[in-house]
N, C-alpha and C positions, 0 to 999 in steps of 0.2 A: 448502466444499471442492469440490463437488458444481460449484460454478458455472465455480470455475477450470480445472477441466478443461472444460466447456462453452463455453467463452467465451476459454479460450487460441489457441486456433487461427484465431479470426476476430479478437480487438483484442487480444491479451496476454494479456487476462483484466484490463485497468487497471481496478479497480472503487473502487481509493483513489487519494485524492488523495497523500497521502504515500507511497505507491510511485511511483506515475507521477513524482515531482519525486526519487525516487532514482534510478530509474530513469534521467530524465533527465541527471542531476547523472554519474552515469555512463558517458553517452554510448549508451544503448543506446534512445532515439527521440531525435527529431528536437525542437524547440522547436515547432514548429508541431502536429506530432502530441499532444508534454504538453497545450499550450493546448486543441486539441480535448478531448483525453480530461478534463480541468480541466472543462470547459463540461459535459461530458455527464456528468460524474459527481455533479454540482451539480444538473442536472436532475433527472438520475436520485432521486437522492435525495430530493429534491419530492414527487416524485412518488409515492416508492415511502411517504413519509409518508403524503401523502393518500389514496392508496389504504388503509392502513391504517388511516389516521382514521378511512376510511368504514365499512371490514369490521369494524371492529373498537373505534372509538370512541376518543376523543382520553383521553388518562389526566392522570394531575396529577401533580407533578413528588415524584421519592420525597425521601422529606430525608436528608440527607447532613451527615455528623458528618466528613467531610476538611475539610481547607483545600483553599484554591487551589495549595499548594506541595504539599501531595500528591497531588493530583491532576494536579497538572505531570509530577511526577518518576513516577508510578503509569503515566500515558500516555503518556511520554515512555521511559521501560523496554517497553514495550510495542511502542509503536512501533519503535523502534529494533531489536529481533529478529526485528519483522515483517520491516521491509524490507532488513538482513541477511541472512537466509533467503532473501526473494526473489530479492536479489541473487548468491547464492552458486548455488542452486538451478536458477535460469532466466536468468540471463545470461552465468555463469559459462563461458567453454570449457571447464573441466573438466566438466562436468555436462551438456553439449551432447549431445542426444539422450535424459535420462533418461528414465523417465516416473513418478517420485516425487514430482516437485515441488507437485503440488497437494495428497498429502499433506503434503508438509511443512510446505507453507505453511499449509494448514488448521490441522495440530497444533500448529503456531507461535501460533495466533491462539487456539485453544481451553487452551493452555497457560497463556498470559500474563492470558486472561480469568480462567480459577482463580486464576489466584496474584496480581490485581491488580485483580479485577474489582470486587468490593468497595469498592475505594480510590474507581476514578475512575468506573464504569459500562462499563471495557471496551469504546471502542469504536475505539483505534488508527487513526481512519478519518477523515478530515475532514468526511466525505460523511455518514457516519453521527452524526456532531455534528450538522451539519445538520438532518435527520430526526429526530432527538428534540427540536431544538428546537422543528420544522416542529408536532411532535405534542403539544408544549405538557410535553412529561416531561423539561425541562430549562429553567433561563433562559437564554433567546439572547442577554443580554448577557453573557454568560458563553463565551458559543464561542471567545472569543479564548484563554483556558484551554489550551483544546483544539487549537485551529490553532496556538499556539506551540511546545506542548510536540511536536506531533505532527510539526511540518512542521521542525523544528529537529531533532528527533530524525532525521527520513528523512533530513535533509543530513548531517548527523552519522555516519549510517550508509553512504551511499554514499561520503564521505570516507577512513571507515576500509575499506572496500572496494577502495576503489582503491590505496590505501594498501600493504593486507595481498596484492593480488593483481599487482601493478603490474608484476613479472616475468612473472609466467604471462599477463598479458593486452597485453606486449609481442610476447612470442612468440609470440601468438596471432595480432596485427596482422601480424607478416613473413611467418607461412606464409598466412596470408588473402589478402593480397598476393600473395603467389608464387603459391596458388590460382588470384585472382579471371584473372591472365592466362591460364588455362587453362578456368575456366567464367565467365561473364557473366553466371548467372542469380542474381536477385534471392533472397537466402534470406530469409523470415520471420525476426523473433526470435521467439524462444516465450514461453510465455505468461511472466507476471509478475502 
């Protein structure tokens, strides 16, 4: 929670890959900007493994009494409120200016983990699949698990988004327009 406020103002706050590709999917960055924040969130996550490897020592993978189908549908519920939330939150016009969003997003994430953490390991995240593979506490042939149910859920969710908002964020576009003829400066989106 802690980070999305810290890190909204300079990239979004894009620290998952399944927001960034809601995100996307709803129009609010660019295809070249996803692709970056994709690259850096993949590193990131390397990284933030082996640093932990180091501090902390590589672990061994817990055993796990799910299937594959529940841990679809377990990350896949998960994900999907994530980037819901985010979307409603920080890209929404209605919401434009709040400054709740990173709790909501946080509590969104801390919610889903209790009520589903159990199932799949709670990590909604592409990047954080990663990372536990990186640290040996998951099998990495197993991340497709996880990048399906997660990255199929973000679309999922930016779809019903656009869907559920698709008046309010027409209206949004005409007065933006009638605006942008009157200021030319560039506005940040906020974090996500």
């Amino acid at each position: 929670m802690v980070m999305i406020f810290a890190g909204g103002h300079i990239s979004g706050a894009h620290y998952n890959p399944a927001v960034t590709l809601g995100v996307w999917i709803r129009g609010a960055c660019t295809t070249r900007e996803a692709g970056f924040y994709l690259v850096a969130q993949a590193i990131g996550a390397i990284v933030a493994a082996l640093a932990a490897g180091f501090l902390l020592g590589h672990g061994s993978p817990a055993a796990s009494t799910a299937t594959a189908a529940q841990v679809i549908l377990a990350e896949a519920l998960g994900t999907f409120a994530l980037v819901y939330t985010v979307l409603n939150v920080a890209t929404a016009p209605a919401t434009a200016g709040n400054s709740f969003y990173g709790l909501a997003i946080g509590f969104t994430v801390f919610a889903q983990a209790v009520a589903v953490g159990k199932v799949s390991g709670g990590a909604f995240n592409p990047a954080v699949a990663i990372g536990v593979a990186v640290l040996g506490l998951a099998n990495g042939a197993n991340l497709w698990i996880y990048w399906l149910s997660e990255f199929l859920a973000a679309a999922v969710a930016a779809v019903v988004f656009l869907v559920v908002n698709q008046e309010k964020l027409r209206e949004s576009s005409v007065a933006s327009s009638d605006d942008s003829a009157q200021d030319q400066t560039h506005q940040p989106v906020r974090a996500v």
